[in-house]
FIRO-799064 format. One record per residue: residue number from 1; x, y, z of N, C-alpha, C in turn. Coordinates in nm, 2 decimals, always signed. Layout:
! residues N
(NUM,(X,Y,Z),(X,Y,Z),(X,Y,Z)) ...
! end
This chain:
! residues 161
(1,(-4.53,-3.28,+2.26),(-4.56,-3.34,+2.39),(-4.67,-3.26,+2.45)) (2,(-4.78,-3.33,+2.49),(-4.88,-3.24,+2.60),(-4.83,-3.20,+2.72)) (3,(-4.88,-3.09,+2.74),(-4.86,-2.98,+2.84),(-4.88,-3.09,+2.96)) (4,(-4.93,-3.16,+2.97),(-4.94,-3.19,+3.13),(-4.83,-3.35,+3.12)) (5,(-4.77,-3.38,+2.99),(-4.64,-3.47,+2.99),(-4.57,-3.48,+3.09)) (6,(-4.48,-3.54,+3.16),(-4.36,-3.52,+3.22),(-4.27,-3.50,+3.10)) (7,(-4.17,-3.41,+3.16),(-4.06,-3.47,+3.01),(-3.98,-3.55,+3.09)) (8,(-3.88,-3.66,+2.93),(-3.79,-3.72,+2.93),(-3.75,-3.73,+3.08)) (9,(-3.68,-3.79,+3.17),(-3.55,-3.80,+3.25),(-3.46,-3.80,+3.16)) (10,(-3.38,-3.68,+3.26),(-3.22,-3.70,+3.22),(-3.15,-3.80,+3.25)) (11,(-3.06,-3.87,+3.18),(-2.98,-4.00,+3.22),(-2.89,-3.98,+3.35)) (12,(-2.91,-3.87,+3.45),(-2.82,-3.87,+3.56),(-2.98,-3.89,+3.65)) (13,(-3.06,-3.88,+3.61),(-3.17,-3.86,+3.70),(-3.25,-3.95,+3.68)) (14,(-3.19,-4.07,+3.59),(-3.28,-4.18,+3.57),(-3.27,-4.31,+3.64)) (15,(-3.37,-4.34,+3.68),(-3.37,-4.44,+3.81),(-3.27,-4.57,+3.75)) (16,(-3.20,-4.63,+3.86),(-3.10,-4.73,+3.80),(-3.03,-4.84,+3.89)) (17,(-3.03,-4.96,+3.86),(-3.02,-5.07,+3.93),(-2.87,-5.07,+4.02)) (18,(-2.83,-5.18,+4.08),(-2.73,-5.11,+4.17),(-2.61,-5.13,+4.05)) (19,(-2.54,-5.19,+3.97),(-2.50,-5.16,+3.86),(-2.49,-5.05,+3.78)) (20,(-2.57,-4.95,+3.77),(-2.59,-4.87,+3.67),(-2.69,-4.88,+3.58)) (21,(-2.74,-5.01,+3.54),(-2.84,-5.01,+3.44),(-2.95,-4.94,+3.44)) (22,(-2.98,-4.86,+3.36),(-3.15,-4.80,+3.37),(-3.25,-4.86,+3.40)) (23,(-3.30,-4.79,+3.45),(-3.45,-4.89,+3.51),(-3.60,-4.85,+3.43)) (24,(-3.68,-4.84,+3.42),(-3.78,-4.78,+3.31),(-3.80,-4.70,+3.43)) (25,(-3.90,-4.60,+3.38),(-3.95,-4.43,+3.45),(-4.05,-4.50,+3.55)) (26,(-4.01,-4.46,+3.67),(-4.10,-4.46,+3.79),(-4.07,-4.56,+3.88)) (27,(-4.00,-4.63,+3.82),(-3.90,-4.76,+3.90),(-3.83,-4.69,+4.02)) (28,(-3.84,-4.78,+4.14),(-3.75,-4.66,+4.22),(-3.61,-4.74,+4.21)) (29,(-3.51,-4.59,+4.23),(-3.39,-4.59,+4.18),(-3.32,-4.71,+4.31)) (30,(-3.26,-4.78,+4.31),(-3.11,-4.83,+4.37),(-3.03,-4.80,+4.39)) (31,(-2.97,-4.70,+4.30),(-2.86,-4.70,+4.32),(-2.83,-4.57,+4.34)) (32,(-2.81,-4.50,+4.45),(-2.82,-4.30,+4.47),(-2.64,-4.29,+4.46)) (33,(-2.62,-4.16,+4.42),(-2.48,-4.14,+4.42),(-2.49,-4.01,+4.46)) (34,(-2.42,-3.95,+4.46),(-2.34,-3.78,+4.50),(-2.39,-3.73,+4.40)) (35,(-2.42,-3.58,+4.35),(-2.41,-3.46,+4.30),(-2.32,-3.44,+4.25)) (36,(-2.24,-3.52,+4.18),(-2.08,-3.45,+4.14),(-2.07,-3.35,+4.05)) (37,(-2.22,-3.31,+3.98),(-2.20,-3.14,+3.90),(-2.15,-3.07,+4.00)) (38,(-2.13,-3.11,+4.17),(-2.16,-3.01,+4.23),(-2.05,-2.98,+4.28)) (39,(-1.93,-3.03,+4.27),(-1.82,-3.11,+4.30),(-1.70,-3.02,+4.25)) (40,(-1.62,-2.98,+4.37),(-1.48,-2.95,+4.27),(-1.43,-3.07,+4.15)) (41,(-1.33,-3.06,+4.07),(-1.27,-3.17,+4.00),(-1.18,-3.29,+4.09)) (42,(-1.08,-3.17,+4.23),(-1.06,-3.27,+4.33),(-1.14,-3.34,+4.42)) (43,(-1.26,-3.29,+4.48),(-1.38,-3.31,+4.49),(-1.43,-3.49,+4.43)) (44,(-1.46,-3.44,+4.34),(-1.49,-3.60,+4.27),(-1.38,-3.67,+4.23)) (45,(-1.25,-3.66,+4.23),(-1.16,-3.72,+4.20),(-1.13,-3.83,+4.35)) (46,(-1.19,-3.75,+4.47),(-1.17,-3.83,+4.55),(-1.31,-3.92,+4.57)) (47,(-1.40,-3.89,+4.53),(-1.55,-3.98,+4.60),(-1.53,-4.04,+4.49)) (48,(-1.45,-4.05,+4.35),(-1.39,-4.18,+4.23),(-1.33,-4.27,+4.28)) (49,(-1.25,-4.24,+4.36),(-1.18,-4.30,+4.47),(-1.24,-4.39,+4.58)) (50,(-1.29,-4.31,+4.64),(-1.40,-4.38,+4.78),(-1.45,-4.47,+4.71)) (51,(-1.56,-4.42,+4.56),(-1.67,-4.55,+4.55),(-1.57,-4.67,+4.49)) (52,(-1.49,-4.61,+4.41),(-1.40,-4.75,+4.33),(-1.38,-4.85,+4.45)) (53,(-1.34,-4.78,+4.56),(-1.27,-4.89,+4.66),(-1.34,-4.96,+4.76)) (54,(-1.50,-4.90,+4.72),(-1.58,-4.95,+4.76),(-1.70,-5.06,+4.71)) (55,(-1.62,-5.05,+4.58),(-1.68,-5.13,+4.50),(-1.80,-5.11,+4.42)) (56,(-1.83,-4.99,+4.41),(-1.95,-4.91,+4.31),(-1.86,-4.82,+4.19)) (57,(-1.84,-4.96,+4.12),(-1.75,-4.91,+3.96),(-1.82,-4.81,+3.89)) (58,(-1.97,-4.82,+3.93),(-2.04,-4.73,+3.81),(-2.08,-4.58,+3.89)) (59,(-2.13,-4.62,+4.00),(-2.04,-4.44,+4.06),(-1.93,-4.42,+4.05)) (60,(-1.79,-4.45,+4.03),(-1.69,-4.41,+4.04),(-1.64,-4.37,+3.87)) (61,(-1.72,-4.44,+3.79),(-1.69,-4.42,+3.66),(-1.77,-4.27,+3.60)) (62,(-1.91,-4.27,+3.70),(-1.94,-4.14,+3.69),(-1.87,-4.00,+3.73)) (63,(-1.82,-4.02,+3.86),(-1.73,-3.98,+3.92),(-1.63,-3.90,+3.86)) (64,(-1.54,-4.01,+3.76),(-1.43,-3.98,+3.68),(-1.48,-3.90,+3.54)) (65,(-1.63,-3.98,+3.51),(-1.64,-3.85,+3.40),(-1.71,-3.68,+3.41)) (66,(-1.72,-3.65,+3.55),(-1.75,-3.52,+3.57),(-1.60,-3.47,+3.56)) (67,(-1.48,-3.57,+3.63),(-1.37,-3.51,+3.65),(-1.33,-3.53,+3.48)) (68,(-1.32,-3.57,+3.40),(-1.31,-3.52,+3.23),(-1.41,-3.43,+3.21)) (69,(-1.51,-3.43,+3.23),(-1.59,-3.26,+3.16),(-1.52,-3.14,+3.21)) (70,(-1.46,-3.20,+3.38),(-1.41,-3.04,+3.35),(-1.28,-3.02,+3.37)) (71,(-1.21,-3.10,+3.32),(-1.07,-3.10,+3.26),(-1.07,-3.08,+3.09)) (72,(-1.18,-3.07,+3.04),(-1.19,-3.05,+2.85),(-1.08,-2.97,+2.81)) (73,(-1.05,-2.99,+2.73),(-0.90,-2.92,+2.65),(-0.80,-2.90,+2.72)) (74,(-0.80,-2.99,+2.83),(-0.65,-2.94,+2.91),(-0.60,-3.06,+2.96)) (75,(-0.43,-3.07,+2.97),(-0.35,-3.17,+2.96),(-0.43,-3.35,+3.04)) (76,(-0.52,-3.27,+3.13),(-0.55,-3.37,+3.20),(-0.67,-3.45,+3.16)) (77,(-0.72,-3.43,+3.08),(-0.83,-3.49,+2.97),(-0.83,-3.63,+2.97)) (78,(-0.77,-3.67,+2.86),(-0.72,-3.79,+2.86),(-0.71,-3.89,+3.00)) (79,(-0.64,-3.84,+3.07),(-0.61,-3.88,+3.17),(-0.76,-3.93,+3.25)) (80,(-0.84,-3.86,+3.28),(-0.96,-3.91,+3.38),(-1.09,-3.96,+3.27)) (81,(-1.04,-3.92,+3.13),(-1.12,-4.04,+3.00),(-1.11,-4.15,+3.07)) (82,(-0.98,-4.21,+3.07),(-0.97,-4.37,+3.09),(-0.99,-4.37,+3.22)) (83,(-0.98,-4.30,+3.33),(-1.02,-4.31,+3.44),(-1.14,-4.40,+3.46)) (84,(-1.27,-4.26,+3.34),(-1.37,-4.30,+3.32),(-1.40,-4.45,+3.31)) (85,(-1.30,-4.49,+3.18),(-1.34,-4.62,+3.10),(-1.31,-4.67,+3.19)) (86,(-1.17,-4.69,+3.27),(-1.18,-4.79,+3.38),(-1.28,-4.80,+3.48)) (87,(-1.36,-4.74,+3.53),(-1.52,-4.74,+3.59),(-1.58,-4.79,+3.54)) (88,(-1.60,-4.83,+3.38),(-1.71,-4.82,+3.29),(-1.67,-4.99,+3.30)) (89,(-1.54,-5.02,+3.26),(-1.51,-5.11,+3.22),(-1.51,-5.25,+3.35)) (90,(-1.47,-5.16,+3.45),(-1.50,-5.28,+3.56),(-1.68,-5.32,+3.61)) (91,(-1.75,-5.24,+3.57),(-1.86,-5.19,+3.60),(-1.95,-5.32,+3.48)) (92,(-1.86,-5.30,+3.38),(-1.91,-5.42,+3.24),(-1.87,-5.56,+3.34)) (93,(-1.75,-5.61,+3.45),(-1.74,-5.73,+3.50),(-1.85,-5.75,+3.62)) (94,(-1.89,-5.64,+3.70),(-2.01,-5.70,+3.72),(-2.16,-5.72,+3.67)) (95,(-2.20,-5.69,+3.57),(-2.30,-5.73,+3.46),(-2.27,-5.85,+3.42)) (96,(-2.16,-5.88,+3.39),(-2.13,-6.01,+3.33),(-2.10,-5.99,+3.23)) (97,(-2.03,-5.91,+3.14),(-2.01,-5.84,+3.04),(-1.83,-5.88,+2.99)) (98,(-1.73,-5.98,+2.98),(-1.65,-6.02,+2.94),(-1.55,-5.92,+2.85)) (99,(-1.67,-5.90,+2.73),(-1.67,-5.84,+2.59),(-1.63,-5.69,+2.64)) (100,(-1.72,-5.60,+2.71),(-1.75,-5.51,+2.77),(-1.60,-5.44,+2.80)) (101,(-1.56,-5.57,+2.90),(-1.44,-5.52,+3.02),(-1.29,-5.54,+2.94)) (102,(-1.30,-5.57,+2.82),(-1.17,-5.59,+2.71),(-1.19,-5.47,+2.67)) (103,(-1.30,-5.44,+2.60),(-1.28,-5.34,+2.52),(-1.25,-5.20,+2.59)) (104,(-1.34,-5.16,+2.66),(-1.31,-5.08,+2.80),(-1.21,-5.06,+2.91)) (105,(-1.14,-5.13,+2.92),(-1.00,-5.21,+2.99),(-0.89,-5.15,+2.86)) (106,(-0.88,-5.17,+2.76),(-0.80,-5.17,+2.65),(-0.78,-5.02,+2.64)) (107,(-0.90,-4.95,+2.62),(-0.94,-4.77,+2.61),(-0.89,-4.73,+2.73)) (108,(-0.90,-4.77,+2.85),(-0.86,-4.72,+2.97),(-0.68,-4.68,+2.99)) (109,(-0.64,-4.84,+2.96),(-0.49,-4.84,+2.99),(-0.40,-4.77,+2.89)) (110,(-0.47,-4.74,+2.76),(-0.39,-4.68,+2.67),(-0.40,-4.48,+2.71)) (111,(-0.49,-4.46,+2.83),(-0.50,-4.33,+2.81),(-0.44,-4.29,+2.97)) (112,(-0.49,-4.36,+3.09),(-0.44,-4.36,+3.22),(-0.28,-4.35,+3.23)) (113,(-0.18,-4.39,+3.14),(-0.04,-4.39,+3.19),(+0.00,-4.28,+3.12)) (114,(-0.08,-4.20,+3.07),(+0.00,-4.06,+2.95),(+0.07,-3.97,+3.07)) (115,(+0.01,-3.94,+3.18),(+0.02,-3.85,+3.28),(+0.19,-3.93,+3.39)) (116,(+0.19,-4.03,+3.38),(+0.32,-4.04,+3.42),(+0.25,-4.14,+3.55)) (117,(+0.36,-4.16,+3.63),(+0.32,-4.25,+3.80),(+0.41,-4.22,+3.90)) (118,(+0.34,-4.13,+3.95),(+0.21,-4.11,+4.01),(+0.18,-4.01,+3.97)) (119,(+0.03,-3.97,+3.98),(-0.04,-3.86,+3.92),(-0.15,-3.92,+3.99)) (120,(-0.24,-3.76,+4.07),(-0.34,-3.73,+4.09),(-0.38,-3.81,+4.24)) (121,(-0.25,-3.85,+4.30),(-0.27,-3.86,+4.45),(-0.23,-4.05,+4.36)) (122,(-0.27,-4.12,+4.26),(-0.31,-4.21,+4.26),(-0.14,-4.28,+4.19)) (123,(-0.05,-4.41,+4.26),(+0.06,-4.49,+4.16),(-0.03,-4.58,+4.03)) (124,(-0.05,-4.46,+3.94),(-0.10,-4.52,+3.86),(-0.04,-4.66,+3.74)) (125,(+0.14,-4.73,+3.80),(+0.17,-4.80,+3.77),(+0.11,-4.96,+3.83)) (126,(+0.07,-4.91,+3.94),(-0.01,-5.04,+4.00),(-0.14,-5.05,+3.96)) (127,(-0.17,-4.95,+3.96),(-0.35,-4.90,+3.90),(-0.34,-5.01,+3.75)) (128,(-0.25,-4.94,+3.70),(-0.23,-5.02,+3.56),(-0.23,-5.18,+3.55)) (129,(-0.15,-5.19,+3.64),(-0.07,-5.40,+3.69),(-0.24,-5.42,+3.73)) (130,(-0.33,-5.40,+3.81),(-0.43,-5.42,+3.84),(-0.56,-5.46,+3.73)) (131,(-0.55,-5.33,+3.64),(-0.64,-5.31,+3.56),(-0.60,-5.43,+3.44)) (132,(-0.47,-5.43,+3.41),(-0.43,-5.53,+3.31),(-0.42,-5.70,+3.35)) (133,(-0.43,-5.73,+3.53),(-0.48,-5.82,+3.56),(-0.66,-5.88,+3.53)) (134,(-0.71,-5.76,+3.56),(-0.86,-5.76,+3.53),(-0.92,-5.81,+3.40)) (135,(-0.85,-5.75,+3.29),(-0.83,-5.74,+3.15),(-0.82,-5.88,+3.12)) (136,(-0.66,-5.96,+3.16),(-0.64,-6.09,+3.14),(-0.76,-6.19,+3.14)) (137,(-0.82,-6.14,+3.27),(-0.96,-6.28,+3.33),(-0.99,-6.24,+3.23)) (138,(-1.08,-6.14,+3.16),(-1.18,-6.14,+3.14),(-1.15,-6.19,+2.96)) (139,(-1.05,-6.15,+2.93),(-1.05,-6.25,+2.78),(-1.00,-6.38,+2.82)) (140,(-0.99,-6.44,+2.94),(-0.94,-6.55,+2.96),(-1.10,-6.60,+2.90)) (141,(-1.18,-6.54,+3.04),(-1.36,-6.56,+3.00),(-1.36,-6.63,+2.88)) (142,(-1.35,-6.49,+2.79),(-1.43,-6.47,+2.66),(-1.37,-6.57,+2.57)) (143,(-1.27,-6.63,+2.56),(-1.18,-6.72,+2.49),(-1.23,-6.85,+2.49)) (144,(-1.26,-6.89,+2.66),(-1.31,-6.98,+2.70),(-1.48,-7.01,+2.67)) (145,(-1.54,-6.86,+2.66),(-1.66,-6.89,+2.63),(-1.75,-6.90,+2.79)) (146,(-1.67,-6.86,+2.94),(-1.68,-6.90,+3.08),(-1.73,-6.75,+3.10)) (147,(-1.85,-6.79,+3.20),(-1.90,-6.64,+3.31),(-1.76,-6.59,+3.38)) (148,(-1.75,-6.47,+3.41),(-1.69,-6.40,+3.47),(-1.63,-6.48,+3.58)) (149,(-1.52,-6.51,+3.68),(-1.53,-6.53,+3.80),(-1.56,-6.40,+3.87)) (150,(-1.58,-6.44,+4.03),(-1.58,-6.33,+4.13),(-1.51,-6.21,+4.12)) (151,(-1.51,-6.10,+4.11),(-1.40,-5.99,+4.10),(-1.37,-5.99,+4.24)) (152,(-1.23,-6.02,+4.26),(-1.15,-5.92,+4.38),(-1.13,-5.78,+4.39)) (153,(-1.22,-5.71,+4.50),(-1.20,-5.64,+4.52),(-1.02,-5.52,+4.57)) (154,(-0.99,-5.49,+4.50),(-0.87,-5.46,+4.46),(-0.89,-5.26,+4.54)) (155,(-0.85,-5.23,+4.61),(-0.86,-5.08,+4.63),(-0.73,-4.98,+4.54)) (156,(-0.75,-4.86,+4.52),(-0.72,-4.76,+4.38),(-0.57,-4.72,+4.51)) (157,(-0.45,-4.81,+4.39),(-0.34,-4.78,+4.49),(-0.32,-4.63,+4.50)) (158,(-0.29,-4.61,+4.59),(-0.28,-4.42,+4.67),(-0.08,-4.41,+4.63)) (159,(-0.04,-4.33,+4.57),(+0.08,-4.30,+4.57),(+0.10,-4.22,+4.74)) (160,(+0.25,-4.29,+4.76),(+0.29,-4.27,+4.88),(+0.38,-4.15,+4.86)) (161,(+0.32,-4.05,+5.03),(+0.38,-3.92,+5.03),(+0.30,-3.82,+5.02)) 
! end
């Protein structure tokens, strides 16, 4: 690379549409989120929270995967993986992505209920009823060969107490 190059962008620092998608270098960004390296794990477990219910699946999926980097080898791993995927995977229903939000939906719910309900402030048995509603549309979609409908916005049920 010549010395006077820019290098690469990092993919947290790469400009990106309000979805998440990357945008090419120099595009200005859309979509700004939080610092979550900067973040306790409860820290971003709650602005996971805020953006989900706010309707920015792909901040909140980011969100959820700082809270897995720093949960690595410990019981709670798994647990905010599918967090992740469920960010990832709602984030594929507004793209228009059907395929996306099965496959991602599928990885999520198999990993979110290991921890029990409630866990992590959140009744993750509704979380689940929610996310396996989501799931349904969207192979309903894909079956049918139909664009997505509308997502209802659904907020991240809060365990009571």
């Amino acid at each position: 690379m010549p010395d006077d190059a820019a290098p690469p962008l990092s993919p947290a620092k790469r400009p990106r549409d309000e979805y998440g998608r990357p945008l090419p270098d120099g595009e200005p960004t859309r979509l700004v989120l939080p610092d979550f390296d900067a973040m306790t794990m409860d820290e971003a477990h709650a602005e996971a929270i805020r953006l989900f219910d706010a309707g920015n699946y792909f901040g909140a999926h980011e969100a959820w995967e700082t809270c897995w980097a720093l949960s690595k080898d410990s019981h709670e791993e798994e647990f905010f993986k599918g967090l992740a995927q469920l960010g990832a995977g709602y984030t594929h229903w507004l793209r228009g992505n059907p395929l996306g939000v099965v496959h991602l939906l599928d990885r999520a719910l198999a990993r979110i209920g290991l921890m029990g309900s409630p866990y992590g402030s959140v009744d993750i048995a509704a979380f689940m009823a929610q996310a396996t509603e989501v799931r349904a549309l969207a192979q309903r979609a894909l079956d049918h060969n139909e664009p997505l409908p509308g997502l209802l916005r659904c907020p991240v049920p809060l365990a009571e107490g």
